[in-house]
C-alpha positions as CSV (number, residue, x, y, z in Angstrom):
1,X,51.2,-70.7,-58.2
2,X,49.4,-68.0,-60.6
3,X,47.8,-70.4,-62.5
4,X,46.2,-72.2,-59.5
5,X,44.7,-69.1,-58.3
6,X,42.6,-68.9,-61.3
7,X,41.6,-72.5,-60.5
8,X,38.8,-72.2,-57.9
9,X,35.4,-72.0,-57.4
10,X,35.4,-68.1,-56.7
11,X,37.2,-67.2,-59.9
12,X,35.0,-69.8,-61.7
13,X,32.0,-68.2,-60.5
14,X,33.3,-64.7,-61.3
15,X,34.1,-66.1,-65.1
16,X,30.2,-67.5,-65.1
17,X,28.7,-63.8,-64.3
18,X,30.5,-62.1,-66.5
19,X,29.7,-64.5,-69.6
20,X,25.9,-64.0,-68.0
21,X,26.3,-60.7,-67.9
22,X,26.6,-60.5,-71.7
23,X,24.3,-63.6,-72.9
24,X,20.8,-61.8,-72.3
25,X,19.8,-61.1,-75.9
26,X,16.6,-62.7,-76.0
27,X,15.2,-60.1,-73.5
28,X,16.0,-57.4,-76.0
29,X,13.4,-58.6,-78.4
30,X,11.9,-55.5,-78.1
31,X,14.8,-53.0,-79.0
32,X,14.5,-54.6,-82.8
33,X,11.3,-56.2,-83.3
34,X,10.4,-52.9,-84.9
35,X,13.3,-53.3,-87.5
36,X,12.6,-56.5,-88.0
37,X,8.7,-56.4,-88.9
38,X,9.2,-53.6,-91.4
39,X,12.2,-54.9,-93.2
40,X,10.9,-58.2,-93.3
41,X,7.4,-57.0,-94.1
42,X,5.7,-58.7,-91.0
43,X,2.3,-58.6,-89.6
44,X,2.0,-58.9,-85.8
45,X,1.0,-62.5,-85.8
46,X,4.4,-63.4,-87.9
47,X,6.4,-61.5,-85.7
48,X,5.0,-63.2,-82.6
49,X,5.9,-66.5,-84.9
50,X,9.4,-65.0,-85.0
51,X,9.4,-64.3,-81.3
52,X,8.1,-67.6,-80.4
53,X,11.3,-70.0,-81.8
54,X,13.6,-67.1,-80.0
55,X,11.3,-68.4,-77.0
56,X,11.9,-72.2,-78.2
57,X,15.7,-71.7,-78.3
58,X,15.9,-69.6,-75.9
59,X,14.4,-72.1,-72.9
60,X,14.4,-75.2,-74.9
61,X,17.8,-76.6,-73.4
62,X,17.5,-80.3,-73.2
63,X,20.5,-80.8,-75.8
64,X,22.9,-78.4,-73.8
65,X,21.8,-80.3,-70.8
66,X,22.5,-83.6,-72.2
67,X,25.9,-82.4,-73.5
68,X,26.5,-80.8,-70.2
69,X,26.1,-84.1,-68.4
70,X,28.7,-85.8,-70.8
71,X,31.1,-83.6,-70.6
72,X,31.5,-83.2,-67.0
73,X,30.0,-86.6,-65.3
74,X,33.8,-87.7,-66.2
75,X,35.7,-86.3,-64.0
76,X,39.2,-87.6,-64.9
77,X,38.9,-86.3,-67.8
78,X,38.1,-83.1,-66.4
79,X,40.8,-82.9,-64.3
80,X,42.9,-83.2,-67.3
81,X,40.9,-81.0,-69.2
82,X,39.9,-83.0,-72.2
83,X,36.8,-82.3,-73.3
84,X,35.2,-83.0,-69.8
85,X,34.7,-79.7,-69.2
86,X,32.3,-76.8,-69.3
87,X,34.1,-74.7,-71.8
88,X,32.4,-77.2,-74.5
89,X,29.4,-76.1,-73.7
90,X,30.4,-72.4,-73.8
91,X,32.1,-72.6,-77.1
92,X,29.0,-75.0,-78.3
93,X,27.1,-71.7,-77.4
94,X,29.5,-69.4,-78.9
95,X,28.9,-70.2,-82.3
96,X,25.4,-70.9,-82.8
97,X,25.1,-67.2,-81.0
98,X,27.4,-65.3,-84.1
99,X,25.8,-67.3,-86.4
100,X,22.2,-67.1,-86.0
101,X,22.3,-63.2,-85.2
102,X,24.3,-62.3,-88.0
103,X,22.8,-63.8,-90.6
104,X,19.6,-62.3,-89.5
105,X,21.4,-58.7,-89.2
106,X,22.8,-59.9,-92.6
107,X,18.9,-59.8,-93.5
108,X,17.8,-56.7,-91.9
109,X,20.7,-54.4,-93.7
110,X,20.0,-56.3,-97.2
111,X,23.4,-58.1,-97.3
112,X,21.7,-61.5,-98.2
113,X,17.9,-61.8,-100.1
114,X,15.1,-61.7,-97.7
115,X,14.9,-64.8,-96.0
116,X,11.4,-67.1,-96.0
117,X,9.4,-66.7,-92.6
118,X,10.9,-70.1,-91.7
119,X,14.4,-69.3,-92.2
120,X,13.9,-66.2,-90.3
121,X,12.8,-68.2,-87.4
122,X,15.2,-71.0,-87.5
123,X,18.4,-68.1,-87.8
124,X,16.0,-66.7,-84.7
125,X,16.0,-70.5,-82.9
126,X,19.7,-70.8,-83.5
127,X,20.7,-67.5,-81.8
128,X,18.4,-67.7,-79.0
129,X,19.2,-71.4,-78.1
130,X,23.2,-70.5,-77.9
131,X,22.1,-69.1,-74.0
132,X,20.8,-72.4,-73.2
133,X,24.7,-73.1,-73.2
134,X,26.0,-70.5,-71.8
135,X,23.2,-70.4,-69.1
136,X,23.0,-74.2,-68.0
137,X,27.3,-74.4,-68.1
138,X,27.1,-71.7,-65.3
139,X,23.8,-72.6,-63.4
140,X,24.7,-76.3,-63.0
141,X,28.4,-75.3,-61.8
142,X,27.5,-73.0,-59.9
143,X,24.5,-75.5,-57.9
144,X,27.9,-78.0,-57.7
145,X,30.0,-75.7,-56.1
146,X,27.6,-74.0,-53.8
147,X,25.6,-76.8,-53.1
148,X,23.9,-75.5,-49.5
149,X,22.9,-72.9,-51.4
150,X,21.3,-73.7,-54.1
151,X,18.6,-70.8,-54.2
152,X,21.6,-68.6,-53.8
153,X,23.6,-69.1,-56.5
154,X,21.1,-70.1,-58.8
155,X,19.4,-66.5,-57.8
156,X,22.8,-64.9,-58.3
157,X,23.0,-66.2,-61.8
158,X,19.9,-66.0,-63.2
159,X,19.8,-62.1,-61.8
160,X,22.8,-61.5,-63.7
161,X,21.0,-63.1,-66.6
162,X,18.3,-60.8,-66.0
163,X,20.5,-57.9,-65.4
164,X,22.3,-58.4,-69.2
165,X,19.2,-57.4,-71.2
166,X,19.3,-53.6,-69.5
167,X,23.5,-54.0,-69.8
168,X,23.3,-54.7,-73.2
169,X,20.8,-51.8,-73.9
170,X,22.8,-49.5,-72.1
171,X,25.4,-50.6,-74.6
172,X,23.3,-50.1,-77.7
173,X,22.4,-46.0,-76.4
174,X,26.6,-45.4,-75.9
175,X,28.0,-47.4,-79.1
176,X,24.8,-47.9,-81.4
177,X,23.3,-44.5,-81.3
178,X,19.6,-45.6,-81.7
179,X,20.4,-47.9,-85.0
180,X,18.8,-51.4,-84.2
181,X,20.0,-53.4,-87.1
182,X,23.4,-52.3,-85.8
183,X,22.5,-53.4,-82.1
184,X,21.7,-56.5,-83.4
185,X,25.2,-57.3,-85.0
186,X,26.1,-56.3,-81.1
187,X,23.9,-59.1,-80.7
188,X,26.3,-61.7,-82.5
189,X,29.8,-60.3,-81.7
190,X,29.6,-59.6,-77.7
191,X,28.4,-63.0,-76.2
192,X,30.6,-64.8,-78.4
193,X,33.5,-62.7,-77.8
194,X,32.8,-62.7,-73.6
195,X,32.3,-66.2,-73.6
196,X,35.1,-67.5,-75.4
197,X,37.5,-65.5,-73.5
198,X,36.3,-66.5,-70.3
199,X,34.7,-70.0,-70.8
200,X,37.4,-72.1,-69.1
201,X,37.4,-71.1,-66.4
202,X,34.3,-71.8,-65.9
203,X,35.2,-75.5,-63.6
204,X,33.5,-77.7,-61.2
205,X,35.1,-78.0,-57.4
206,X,34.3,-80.4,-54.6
207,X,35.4,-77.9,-52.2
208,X,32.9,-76.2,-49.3
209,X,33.7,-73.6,-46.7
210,X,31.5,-72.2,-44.1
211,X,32.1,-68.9,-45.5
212,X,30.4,-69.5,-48.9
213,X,27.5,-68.0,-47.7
214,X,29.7,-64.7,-46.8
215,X,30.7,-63.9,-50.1
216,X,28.0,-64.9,-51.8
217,X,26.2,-62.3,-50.2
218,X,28.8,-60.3,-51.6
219,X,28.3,-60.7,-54.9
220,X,24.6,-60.4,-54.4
221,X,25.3,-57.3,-52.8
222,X,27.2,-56.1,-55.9
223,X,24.2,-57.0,-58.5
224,X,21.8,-54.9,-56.5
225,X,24.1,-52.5,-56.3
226,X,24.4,-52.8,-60.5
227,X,20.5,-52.7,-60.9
228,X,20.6,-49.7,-58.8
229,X,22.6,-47.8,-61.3
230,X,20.8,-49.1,-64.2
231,X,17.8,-48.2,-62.7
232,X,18.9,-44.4,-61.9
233,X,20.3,-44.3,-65.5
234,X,17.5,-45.5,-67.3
235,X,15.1,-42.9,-65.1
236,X,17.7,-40.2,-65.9
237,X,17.3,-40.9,-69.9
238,X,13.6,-40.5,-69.5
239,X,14.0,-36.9,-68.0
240,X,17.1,-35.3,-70.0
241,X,18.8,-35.9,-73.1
242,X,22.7,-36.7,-72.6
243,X,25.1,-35.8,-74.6
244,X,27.6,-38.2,-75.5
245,X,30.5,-38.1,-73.4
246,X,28.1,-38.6,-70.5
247,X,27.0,-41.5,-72.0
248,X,30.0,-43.0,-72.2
249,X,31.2,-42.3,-69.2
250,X,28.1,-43.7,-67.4
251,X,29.1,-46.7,-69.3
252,X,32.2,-47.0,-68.1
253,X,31.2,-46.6,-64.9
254,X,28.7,-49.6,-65.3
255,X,31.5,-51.7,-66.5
256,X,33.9,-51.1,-63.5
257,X,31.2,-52.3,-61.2
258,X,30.7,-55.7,-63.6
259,X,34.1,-56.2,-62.8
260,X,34.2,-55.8,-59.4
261,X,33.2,-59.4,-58.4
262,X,36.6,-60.3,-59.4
263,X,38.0,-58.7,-56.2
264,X,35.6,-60.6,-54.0
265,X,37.2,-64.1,-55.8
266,X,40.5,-63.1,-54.6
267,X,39.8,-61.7,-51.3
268,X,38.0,-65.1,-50.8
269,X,40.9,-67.0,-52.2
270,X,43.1,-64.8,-49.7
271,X,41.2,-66.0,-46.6
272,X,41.6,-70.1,-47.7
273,X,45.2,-69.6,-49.1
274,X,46.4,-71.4,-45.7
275,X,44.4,-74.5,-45.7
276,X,45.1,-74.6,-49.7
277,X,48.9,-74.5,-48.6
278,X,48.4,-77.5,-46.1
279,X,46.9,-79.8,-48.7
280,X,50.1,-79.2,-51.5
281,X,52.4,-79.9,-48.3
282,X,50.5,-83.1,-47.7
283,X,50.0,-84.1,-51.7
284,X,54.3,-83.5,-51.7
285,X,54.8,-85.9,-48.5
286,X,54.6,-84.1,-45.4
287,X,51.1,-85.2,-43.7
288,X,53.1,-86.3,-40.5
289,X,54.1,-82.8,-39.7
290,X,51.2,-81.4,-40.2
291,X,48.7,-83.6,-39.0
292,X,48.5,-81.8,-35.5
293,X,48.2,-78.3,-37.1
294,X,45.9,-79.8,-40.0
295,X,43.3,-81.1,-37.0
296,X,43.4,-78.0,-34.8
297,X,42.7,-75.5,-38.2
298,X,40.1,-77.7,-39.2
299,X,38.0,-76.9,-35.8
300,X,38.8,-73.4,-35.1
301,X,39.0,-71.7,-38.3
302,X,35.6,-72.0,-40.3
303,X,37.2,-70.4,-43.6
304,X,39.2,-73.1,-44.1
305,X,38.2,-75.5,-47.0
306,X,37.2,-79.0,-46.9
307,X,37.5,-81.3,-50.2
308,X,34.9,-83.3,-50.7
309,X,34.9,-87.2,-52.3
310,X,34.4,-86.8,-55.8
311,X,32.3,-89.6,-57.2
312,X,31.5,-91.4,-54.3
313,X,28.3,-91.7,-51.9
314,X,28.0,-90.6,-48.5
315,X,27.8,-87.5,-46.9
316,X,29.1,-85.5,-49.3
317,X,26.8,-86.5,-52.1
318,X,23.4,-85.6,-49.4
319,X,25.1,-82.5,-48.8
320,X,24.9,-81.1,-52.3
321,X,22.1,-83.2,-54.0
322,X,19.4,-83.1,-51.2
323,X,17.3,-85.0,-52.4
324,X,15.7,-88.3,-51.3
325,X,15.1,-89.0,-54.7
326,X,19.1,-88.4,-55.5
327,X,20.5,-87.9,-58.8
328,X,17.3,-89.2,-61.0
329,X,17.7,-88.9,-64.8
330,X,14.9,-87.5,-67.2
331,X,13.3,-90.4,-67.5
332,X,12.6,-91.0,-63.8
333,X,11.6,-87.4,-63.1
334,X,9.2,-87.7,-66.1
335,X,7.6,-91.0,-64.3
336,X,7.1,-88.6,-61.6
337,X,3.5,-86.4,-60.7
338,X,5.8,-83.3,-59.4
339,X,7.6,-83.5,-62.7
340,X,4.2,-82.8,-64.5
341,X,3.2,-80.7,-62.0
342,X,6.2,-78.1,-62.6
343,X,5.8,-78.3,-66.0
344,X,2.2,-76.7,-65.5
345,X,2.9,-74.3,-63.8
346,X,5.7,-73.0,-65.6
347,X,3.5,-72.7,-68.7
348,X,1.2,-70.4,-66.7
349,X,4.0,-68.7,-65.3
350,X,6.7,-68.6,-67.9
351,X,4.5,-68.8,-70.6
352,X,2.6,-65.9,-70.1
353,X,5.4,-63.4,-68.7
354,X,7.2,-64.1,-71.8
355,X,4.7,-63.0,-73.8
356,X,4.4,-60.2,-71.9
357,X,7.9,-59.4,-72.3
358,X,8.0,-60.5,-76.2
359,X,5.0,-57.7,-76.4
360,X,5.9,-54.7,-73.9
361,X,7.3,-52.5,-76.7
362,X,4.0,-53.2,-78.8
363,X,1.8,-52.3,-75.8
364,X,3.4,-49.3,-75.3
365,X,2.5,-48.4,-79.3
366,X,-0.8,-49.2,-79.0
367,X,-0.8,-46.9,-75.7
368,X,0.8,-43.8,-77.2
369,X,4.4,-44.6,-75.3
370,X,7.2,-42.3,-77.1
371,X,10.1,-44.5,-78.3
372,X,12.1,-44.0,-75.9
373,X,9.7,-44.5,-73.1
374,X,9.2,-48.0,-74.9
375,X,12.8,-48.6,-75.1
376,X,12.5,-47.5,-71.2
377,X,10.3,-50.3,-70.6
378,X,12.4,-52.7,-71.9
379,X,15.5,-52.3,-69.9
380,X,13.6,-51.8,-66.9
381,X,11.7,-55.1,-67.6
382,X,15.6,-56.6,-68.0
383,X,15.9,-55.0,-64.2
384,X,12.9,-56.4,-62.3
385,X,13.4,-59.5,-64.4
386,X,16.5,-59.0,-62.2
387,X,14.8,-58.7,-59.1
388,X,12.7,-61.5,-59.3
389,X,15.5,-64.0,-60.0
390,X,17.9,-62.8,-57.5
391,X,15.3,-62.1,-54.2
392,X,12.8,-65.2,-55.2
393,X,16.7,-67.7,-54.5
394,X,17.7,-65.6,-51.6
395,X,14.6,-65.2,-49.8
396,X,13.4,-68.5,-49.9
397,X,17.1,-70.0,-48.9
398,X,16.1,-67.6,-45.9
399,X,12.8,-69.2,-45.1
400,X,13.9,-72.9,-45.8
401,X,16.7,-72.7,-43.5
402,X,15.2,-70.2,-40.7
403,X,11.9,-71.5,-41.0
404,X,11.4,-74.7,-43.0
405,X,9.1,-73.0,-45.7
406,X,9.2,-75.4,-48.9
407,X,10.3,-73.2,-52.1
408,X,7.3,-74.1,-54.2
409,X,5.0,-71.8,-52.0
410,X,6.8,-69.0,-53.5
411,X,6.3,-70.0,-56.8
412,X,2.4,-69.6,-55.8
413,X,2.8,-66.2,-54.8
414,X,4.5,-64.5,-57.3
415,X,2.2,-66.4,-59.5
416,X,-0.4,-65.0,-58.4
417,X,1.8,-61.4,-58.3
418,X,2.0,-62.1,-62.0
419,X,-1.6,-62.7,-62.1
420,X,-2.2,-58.7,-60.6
421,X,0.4,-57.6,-63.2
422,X,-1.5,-58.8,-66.3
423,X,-4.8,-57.4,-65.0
424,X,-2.8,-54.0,-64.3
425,X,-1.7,-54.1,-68.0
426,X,-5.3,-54.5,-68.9
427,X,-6.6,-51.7,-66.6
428,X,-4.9,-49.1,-69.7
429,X,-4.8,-46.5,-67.3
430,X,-2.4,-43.7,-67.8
431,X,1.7,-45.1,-67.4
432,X,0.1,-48.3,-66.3
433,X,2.9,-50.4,-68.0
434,X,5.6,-49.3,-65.8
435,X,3.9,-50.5,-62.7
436,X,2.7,-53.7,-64.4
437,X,6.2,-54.4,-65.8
438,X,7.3,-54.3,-62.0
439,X,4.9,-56.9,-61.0
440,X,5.5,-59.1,-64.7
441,X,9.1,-59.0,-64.2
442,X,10.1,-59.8,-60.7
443,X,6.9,-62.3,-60.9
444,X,8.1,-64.0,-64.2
445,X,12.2,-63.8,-63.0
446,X,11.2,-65.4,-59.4
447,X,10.0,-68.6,-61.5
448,X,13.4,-68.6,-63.5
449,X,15.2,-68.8,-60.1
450,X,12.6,-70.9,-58.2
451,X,12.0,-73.4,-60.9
452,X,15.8,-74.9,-60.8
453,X,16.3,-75.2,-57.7
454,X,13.3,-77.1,-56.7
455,X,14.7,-79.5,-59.8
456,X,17.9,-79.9,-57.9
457,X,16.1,-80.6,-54.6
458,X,13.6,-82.7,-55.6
459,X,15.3,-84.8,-58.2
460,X,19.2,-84.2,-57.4
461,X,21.5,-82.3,-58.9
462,X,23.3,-85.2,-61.3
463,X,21.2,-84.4,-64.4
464,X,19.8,-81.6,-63.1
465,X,21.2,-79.3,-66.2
466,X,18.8,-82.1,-68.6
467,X,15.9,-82.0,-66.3
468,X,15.1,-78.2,-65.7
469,X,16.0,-77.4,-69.5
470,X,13.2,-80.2,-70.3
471,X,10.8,-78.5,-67.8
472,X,11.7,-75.2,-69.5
473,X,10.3,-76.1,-72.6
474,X,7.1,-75.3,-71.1
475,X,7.7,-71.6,-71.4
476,X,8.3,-71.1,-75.4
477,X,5.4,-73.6,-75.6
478,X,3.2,-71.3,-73.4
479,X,4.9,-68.4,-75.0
480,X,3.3,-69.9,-78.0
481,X,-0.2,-70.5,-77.0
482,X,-0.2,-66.5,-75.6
483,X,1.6,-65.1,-78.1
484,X,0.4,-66.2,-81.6
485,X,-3.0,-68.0,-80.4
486,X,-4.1,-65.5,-78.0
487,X,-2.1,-61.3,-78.4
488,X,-1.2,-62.2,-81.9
489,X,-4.6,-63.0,-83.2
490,X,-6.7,-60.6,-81.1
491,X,-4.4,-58.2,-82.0
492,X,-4.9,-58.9,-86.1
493,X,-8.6,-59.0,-85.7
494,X,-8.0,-55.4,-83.7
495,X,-6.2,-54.0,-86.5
496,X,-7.1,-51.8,-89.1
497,X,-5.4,-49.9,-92.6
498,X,-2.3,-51.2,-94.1
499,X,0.2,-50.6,-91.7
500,X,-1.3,-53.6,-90.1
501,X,-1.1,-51.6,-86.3
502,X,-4.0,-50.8,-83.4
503,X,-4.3,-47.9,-81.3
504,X,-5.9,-48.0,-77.7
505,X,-6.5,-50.2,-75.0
506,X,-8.7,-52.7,-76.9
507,X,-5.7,-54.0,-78.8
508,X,-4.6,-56.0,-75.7
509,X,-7.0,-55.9,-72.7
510,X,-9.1,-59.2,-73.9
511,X,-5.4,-61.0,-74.3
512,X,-4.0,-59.8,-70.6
513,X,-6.9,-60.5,-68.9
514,X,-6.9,-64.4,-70.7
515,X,-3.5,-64.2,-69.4
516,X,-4.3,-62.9,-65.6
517,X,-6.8,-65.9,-65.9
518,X,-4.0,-68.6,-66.5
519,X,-1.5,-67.4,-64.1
520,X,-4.1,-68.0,-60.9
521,X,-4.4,-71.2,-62.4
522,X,-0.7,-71.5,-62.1
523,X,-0.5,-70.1,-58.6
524,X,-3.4,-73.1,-57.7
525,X,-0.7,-75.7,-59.5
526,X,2.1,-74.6,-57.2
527,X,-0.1,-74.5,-54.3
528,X,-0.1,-78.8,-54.7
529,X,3.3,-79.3,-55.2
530,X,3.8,-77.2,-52.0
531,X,1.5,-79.7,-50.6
532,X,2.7,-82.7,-51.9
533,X,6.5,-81.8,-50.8
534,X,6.2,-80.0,-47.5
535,X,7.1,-82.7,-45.4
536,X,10.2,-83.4,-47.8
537,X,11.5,-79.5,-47.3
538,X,11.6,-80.7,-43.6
539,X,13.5,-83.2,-44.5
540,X,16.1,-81.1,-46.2
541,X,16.2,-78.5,-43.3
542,X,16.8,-81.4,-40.4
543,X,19.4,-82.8,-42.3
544,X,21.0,-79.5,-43.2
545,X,20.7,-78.5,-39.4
546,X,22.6,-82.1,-39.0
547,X,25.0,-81.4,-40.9
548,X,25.8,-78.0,-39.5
């Protein structure tokens, strides 16, 4: 009876937050990038090079998709647990995430020969492309389990994902003491270590409850409550220097509340523990004396749980796919216009928010930002990356379902709220970065959470892990176009003596305001596909009203 209470949705969704709690490196670019252009002897445009394949790996995550898919589409053998499961994905992620950032901490410290620029960047790709893994294991099962929320969960995840980069900072400050080569050895040792501990549980669960929404909120409640604290912290460091023992103990404190989601699982196993009772009775025999107490539970207690066919069509399958179009593969959502038109927009959005991110710590130098004011921006960047993920699902669940708003007209305005960022960036007037990294990072998170979930909707949720990792490729290839084409090179040309570094606002503004430029474009992109599948959200919210 222990061991089946660690088999459920809630503990599986506890097990997917924490392993996304720890799997955020690539948002840390910027803690390291410093290390890692002056050991390696990089110019800016290399670095960018460098950054780009962590972009490539990091959002590039058809094969995880497609391994995904085989794993789990099987679902006798995931009920036996041989290899249909998600934990192949996680440990798939596991060790491509130790090895690629070690051996490029092995570089930084001198323990192997400097590598050639295209080792660096394939050690780079291979570290960065492990949270593709861990990220679409827990996305996809999470969409399965929650399926009427979609934007929810999806929001809840990603946030968490968001939220890591500023946790694992916060690590590097209490246990790295301002070395970076040493934070990136963190780098390899505590995803790998989080997820392999965790990773199976990590399960899919035909199982719905009208109180899903309840405790969702819960755990929504408990990452805003975690960015809060990150947020107080990180304005706390900028104003007073703390000793050590307060660091710790901060620290401490921030794990506590990363663990508190557990209690939420059990209290929401608590609450279904009856019904879950009833159906071992009737598995072992008994279904005639409880059939009378079975019916009445079913109609007047709305906590109770009701399985769902696995692997058959029906109800059960509209429910969770939503989609008219359900349960297309790649190849039919690439035959499609809204397929094409996603992947636009998420070049302009994605694409250019990412190099933002990539280049916040650089902006900052150019600006006369203190190190730790950089190191500042950052984290806090990792926090409205936070914001944007979590509030772009759960708002427009709110407006689908109150009001029958279709999702992609949110991904127009916080497009366009990306678009004001850049231009802010631009402006170069005095702390300007840490209002612009507000509007970058909830703007470029909101797409991250968005993006997803309008895959499940409009092409189903069967291959959806293969479908939005092939529409995410458009953000390392936009990352790559902004980067190196556009901040790298300007930023070269800008430069002057051998350090190979700018000072002042001309290093960037020309680049942001190219930027600003493509992200209206991007807000005009998801302005069609609102359009062209407005009558479809209606669709969705009738049937959901249906259903209910």
């Amino acid at each position: 009876m222990e061991m089946e209470m660690f088999n459920s949705k809630w503990i599986a969704t506890v097990a997917s937050i924490w392993i996304q709690c720890s799997c955020g490196a690539s948002y840390t670019f910027g803690i390291y990038s410093s290390i890692l252009k002056s050991t390696q002897d990089y110019d800016q445009s290399t670095l960018d090079t460098v950054s780009v394949f962590k972009d490539i790996g990091a959002n590039a995550g058809v094969i995880s998709g497609l391994l995904y898919s085989a794993v789990t589409l099987n679902r006798n053998r995931q009920r036996l647990g041989v290899f249909g499961a998600p934990w192949v994905v996680h440990a798939a992620g596991a060790i491509q995430c130790f090895f690629g950032y070690f051996m490029m901490w092995a570089s930084v410290v001198g323990l192997i020969p400097r590598p050639p620029v295209p080792v660096m960047c394939l050690f780079m790709w291979i570290a960065a492309h492990a949270q593709t893994f861990f990220n679409t294991s827990n996305v996809v099962s999470g969409v399965h389990n929650f399926g009427d929320y979609g934007g929810t969960i999806v929001g809840i995840m990603k946030g968490f994902l968001g939220l890591s980069g500023a946790m694992l900072i916060q690590f590097y400050d209490t246990v790295c003491k301002g070395n970076p080569s040493t934070f990136i050895l963190v780098l390899a040792v505590t995803p790998t270590f989080v997820s392999l501990l965790f990773m199976t549980l990590v399960r899919n669960y035909d199982t719905y409850s009208k109180d899903d929404k309840k405790h969702l909120n819960s755990f929504s409640a408990i990452a805003l409550l975690i960015a809060a604290y990150l947020t107080i912290n990180i304005i706390v460091e900028n104003i007073f220097t703390m000793p050590f023992w307060l660091r710790v103990l901060t620290f401490s404190v921030l794990i506590l509340l990363v663990v508190s989601p557990l209690g939420i699982a059990l209290k929401a196993q608590r609450e279904s523990s009856d019904s879950y009772a009833q159906s071992l009775l009737e598995e072992r025999g008994y279904k005639s004396n409880l059939a009378v107490s079975s019916n009445s539970s079913t109609t007047e207690n709305p906590t109770d749980y009701h399985p769902l066919p696995s692997g058959e069509g029906g109800e059960a399958k509209a429910d969770h796919g939503s989609s008219s179009f359900e349960d297309m593969n790649l190849f039919h959502a690439m035959a499609t216009v809204n397929f094409w038109l996603l992947f636009i927009a998420m070049i302009c959005g994605l694409g250019s928010g990412l190099a933002t991110i990539n280049n916040i710590s650089q902006v900052g130098e150019s600006l006369g930002y203190t190190t730790i004011e950089r190191n500042s921006l950052v984290a806090l960047l990792s926090i409205w990356n936070f914001l944007g993920r979590f509030g772009a699902g759960f708002v427009s669940d709110i407006f689908l379902h109150r009001r029958g708003w279709a999702r992609p007209l949110f991904m127009a305005i916080t497009q366009a709220l990306l678009a004001t960022g850049h231009i802010v960036i631009a402006s170069g007037f005095s702390k300007n970065l840490y209002l612009g990294s507000i509007l970058i990072g909830i703007s470029y998170g909101s797409q991250w959470s968005l993006m997803p979930t309008i895959t499940s909707e409009i092409f189903g949720v069967g291959h959806m892990g293969t479908i939005f990792n092939t529409i995410a490729i458009a953000s390392p290839l936009g990352s790559y176009i902004f980067s190196v084409r556009v901040i790298g090179y300007i930023y070269d040309k800008a430069a002057a003596g051998e350090d190979k570094t700018c000072v002042g606002n001309r290093c960037f503004m020309l680049s942001f305001l190219i930027m600003a430029a493509v992200a209206l474009f991007g807000a005009l992109v998801a302005l069609v596909i609102f359009f062209r599948t407005r009558r479809f959200y209606q669709q969705i919210v009738l049937k959901r009203l249906h259903h209910s």
